[in-house]
N, CA, C and O atoms as a GROMACS GRO file, in nm:
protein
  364
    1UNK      N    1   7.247   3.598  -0.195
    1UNK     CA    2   7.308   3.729  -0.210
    1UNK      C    3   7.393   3.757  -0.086
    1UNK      O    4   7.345   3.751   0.027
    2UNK      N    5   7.512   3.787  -0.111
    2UNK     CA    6   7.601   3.845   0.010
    2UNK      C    7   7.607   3.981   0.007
    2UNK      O    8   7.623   4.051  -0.093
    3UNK      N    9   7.587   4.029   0.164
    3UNK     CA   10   7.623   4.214   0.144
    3UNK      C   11   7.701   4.188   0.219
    3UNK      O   12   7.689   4.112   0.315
    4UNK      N   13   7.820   4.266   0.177
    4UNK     CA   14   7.932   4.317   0.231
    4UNK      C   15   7.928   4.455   0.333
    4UNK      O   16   7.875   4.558   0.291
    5UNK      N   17   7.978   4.451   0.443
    5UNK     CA   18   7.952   4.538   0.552
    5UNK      C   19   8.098   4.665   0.514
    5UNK      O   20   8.202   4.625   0.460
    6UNK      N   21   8.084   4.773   0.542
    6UNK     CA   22   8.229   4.837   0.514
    6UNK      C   23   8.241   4.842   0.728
    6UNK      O   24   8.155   4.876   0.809
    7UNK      N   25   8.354   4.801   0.747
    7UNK     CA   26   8.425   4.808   0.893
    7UNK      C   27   8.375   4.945   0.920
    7UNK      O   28   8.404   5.023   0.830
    8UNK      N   29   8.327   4.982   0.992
    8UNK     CA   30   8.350   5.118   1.093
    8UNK      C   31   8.516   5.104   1.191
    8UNK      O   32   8.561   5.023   1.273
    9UNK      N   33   8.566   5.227   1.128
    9UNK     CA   34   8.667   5.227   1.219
    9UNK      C   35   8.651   5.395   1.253
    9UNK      O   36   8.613   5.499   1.198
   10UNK      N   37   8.708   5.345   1.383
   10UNK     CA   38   8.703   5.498   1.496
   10UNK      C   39   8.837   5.536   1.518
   10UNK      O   40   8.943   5.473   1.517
   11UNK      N   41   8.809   5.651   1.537
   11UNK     CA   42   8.955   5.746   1.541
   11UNK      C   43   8.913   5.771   1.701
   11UNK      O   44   8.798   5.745   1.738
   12UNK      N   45   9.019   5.827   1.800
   12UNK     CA   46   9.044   5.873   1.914
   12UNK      C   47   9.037   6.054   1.899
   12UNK      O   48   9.104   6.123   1.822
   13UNK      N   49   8.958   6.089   1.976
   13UNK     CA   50   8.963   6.295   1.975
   13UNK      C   51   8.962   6.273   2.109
   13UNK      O   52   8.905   6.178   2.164
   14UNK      N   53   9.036   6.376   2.175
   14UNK     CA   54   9.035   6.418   2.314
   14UNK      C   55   9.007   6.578   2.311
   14UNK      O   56   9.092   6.656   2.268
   15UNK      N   57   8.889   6.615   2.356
   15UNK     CA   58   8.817   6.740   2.292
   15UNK      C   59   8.780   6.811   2.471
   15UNK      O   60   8.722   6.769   2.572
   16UNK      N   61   8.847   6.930   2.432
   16UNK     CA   62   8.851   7.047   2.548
   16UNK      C   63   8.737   7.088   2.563
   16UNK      O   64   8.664   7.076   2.464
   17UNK      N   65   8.696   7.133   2.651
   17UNK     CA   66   8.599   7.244   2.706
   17UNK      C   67   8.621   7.357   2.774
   17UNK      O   68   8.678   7.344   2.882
   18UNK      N   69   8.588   7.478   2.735
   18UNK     CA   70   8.619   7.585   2.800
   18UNK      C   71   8.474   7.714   2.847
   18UNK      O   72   8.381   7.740   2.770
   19UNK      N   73   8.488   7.766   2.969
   19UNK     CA   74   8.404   7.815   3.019
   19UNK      C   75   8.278   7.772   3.008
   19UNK      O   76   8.247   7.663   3.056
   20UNK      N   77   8.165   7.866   2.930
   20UNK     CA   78   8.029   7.773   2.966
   20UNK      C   79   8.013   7.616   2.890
   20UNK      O   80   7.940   7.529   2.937
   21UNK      N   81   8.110   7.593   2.739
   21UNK     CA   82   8.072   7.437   2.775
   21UNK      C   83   8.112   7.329   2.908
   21UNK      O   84   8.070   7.219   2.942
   22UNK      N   85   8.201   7.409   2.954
   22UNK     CA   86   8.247   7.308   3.038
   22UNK      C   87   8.118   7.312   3.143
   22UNK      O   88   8.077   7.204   3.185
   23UNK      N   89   8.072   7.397   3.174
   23UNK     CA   90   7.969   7.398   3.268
   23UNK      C   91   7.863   7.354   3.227
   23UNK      O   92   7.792   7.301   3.313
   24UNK      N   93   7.815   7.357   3.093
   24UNK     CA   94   7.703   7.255   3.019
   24UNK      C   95   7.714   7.084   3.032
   24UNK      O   96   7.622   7.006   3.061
   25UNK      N   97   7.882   7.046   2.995
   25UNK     CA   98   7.888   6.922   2.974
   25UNK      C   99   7.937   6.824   3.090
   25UNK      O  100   7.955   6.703   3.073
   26UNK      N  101   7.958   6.901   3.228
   26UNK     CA  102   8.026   6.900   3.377
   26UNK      C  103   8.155   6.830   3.348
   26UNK      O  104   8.175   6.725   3.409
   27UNK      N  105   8.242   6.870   3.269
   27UNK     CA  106   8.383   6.815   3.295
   27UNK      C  107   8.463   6.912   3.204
   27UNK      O  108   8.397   6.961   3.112
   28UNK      N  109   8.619   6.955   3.215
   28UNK     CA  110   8.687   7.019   3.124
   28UNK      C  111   8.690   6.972   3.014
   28UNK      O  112   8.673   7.037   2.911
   29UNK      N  113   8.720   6.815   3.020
   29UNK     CA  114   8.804   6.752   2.898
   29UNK      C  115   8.726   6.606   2.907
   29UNK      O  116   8.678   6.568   3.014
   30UNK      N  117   8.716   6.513   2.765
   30UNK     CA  118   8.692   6.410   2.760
   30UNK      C  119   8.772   6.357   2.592
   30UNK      O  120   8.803   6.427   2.495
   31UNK      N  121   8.788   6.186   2.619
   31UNK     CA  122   8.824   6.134   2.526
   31UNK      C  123   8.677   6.083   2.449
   31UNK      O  124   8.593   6.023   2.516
   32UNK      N  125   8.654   6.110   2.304
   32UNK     CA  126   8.557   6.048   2.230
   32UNK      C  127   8.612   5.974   2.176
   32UNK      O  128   8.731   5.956   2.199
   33UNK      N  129   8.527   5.888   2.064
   33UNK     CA  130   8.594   5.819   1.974
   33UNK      C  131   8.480   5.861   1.882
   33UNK      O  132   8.382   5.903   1.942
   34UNK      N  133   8.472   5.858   1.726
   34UNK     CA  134   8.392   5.943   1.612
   34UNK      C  135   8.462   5.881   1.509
   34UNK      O  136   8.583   5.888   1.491
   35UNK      N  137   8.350   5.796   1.418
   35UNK     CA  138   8.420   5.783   1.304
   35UNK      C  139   8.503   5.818   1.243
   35UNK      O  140   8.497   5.940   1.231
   36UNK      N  141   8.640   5.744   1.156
   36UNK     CA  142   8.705   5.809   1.049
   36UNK      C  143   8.668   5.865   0.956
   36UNK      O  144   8.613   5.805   0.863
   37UNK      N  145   8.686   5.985   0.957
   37UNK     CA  146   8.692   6.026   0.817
   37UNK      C  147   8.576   6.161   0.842
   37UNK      O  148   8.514   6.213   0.749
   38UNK      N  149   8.563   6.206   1.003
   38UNK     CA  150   8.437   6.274   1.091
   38UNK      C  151   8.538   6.434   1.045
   38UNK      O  152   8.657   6.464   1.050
   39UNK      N  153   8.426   6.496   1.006
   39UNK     CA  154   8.548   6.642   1.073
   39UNK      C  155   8.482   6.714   1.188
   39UNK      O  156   8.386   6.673   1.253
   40UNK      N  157   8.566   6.858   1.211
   40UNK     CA  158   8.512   6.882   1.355
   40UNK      C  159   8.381   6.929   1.324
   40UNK      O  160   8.314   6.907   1.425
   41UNK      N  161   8.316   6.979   1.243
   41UNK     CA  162   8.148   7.030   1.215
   41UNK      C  163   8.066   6.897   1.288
   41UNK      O  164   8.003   6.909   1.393
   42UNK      N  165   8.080   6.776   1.217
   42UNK     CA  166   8.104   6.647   1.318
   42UNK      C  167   8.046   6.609   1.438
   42UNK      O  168   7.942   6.568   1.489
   43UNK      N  169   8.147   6.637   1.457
   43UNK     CA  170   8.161   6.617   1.608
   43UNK      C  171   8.109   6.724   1.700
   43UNK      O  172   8.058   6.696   1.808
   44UNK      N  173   8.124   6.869   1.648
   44UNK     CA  174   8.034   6.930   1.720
   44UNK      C  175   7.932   6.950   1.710
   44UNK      O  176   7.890   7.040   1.783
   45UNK      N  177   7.810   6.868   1.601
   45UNK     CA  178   7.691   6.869   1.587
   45UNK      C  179   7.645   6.710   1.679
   45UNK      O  180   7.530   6.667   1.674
   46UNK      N  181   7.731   6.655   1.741
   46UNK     CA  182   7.738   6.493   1.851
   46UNK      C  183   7.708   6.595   1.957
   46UNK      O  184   7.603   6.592   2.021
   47UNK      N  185   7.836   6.719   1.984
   47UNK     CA  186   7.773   6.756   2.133
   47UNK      C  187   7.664   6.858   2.126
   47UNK      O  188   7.604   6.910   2.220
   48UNK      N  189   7.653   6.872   2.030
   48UNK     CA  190   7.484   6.953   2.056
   48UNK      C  191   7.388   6.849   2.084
   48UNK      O  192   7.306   6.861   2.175
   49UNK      N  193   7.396   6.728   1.995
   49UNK     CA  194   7.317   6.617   2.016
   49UNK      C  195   7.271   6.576   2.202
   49UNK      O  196   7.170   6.556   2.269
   50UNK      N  197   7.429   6.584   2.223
   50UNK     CA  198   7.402   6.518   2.369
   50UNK      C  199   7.453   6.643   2.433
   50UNK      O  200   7.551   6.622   2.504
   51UNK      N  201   7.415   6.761   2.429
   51UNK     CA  202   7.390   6.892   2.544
   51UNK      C  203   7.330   6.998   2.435
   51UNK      O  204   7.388   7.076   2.359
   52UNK      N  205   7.178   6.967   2.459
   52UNK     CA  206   7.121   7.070   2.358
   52UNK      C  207   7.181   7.204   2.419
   52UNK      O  208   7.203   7.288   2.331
   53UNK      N  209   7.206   7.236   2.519
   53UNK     CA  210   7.204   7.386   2.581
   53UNK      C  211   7.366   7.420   2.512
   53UNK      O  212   7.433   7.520   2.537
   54UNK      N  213   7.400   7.314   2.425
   54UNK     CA  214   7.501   7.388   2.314
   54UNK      C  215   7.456   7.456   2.193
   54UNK      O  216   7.521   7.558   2.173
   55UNK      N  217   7.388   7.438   2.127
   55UNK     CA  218   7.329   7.474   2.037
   55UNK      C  219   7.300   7.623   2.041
   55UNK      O  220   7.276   7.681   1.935
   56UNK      N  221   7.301   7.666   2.117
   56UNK     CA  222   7.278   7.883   2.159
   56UNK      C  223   7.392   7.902   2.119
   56UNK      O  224   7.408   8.022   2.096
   57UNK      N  225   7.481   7.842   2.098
   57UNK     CA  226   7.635   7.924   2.052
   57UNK      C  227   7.670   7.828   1.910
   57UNK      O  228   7.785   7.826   1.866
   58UNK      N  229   7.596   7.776   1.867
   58UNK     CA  230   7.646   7.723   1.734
   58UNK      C  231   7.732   7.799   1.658
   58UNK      O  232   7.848   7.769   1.627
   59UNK      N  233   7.651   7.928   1.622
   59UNK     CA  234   7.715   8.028   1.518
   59UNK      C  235   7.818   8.040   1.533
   59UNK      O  236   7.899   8.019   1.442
   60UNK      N  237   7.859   8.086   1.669
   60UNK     CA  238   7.979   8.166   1.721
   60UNK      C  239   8.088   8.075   1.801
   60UNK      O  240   8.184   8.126   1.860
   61UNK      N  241   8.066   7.948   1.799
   61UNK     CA  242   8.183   7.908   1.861
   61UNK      C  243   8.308   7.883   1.822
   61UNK      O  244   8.312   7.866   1.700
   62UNK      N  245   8.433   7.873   1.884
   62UNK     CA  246   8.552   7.909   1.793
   62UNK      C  247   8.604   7.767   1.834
   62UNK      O  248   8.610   7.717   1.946
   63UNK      N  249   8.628   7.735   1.757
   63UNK     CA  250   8.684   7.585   1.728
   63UNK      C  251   8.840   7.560   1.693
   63UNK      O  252   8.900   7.634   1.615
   64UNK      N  253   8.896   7.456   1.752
   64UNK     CA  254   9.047   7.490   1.759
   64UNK      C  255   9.096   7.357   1.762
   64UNK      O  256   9.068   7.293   1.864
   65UNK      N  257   9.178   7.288   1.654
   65UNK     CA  258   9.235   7.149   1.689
   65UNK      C  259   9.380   7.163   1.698
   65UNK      O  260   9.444   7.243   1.629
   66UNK      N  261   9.430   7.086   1.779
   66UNK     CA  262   9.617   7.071   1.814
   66UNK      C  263   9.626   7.205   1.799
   66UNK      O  264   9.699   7.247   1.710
   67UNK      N  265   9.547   7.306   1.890
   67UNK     CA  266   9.569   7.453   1.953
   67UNK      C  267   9.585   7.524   1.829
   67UNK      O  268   9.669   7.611   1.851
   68UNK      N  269   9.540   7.531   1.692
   68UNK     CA  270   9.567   7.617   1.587
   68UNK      C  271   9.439   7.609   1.564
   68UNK      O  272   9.385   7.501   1.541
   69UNK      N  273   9.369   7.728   1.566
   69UNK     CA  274   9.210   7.746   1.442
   69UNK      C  275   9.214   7.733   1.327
   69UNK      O  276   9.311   7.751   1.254
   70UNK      N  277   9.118   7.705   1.301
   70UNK     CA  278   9.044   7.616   1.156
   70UNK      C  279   8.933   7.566   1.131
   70UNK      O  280   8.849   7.516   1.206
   71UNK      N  281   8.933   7.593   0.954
   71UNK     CA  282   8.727   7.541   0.949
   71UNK      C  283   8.670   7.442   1.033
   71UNK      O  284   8.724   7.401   1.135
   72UNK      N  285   8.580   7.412   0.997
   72UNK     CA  286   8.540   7.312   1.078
   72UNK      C  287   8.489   7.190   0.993
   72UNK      O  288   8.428   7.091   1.031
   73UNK      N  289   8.538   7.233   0.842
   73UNK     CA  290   8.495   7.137   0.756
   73UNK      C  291   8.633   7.038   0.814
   73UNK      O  292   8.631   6.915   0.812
   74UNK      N  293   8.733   7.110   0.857
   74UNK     CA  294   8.896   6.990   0.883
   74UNK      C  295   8.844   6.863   0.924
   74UNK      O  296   8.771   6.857   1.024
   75UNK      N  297   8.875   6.755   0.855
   75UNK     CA  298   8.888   6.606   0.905
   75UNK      C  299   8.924   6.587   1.058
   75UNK      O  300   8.992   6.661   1.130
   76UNK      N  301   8.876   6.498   1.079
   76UNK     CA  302   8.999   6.459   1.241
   76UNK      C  303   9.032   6.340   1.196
   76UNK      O  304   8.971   6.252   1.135
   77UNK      N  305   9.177   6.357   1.252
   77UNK     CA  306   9.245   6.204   1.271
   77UNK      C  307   9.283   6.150   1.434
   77UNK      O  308   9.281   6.223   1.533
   78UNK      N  309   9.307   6.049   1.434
   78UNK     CA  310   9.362   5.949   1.566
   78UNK      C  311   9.428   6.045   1.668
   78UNK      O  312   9.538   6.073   1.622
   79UNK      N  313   9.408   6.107   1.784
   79UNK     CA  314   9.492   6.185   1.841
   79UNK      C  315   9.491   6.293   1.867
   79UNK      O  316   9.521   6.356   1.968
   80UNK      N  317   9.433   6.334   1.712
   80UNK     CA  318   9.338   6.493   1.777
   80UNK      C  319   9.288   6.567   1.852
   80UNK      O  320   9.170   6.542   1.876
   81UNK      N  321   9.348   6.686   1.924
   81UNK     CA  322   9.297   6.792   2.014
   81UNK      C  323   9.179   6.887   1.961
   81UNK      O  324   9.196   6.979   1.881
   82UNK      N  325   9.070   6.854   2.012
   82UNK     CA  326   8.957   6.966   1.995
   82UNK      C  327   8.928   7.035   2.120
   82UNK      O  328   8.911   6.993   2.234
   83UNK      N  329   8.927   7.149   2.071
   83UNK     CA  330   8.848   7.280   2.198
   83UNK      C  331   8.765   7.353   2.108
   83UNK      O  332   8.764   7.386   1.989
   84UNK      N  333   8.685   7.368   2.227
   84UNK     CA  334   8.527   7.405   2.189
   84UNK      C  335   8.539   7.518   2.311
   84UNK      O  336   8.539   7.497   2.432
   85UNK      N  337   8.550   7.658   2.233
   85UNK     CA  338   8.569   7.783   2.303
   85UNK      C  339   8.443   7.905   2.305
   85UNK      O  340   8.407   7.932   2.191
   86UNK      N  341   8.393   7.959   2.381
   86UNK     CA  342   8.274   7.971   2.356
   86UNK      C  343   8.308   8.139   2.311
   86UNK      O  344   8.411   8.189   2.356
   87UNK      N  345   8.212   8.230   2.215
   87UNK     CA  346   8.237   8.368   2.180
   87UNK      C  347   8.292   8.432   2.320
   87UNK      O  348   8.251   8.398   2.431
   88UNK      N  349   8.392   8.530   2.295
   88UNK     CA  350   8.433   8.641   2.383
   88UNK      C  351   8.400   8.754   2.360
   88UNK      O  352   8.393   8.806   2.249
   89UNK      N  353   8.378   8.805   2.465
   89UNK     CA  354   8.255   8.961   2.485
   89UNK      C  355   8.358   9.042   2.556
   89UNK      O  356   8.436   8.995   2.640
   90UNK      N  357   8.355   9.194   2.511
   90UNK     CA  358   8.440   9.290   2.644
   90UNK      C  359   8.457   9.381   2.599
   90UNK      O  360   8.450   9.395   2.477
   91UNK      N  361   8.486   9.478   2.685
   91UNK     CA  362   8.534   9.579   2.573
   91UNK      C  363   8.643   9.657   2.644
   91UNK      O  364   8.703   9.746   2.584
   0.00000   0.00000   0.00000
């Protein structure tokens, strides 16, 4: 019997951080790589994975690729800008 493997291929995200993630994950910005075919829900359930102290802002974080908001069901492709912006408070 032969099983056939399907290729994993990875796409490139270069994904922002702003205010307290950046202070959760100690850097502004990093390049990932995340399966094709990942959307950003995705990928931001990877950095809860690896910085639980993300997970307190699940609900509310505002999510933003190539600087325009959007679900988070959106696909990512090769090249992709993600920021991960945390709720704003003020009045």
């Amino acid at each position: 019997m032969v099983v056939a493997f399907k290729e994993r291929i990875l796409v490139r995200i270069k994904v922002k951080l702003f205010a307290s993630f950046r202070d959760i994950v100690g850097k502004k910005e990093e390049d990932v790589e995340i399966e094709e075919g990942a959307t950003v829900q995705m990928l931001l359930e990877q950095y809860i994975d690896r910085f639980p102290d993300m997970a307190r802002f699940r609900e509310h974080i505002i999510l933003s690729v190539n600087r325009e908001y959007g679900p988070s069901k959106l696909t990512l492709k090769d090249g992709d800008e993600v920021s991960f912006l945390p709720p704003v408070s003020g009045g």
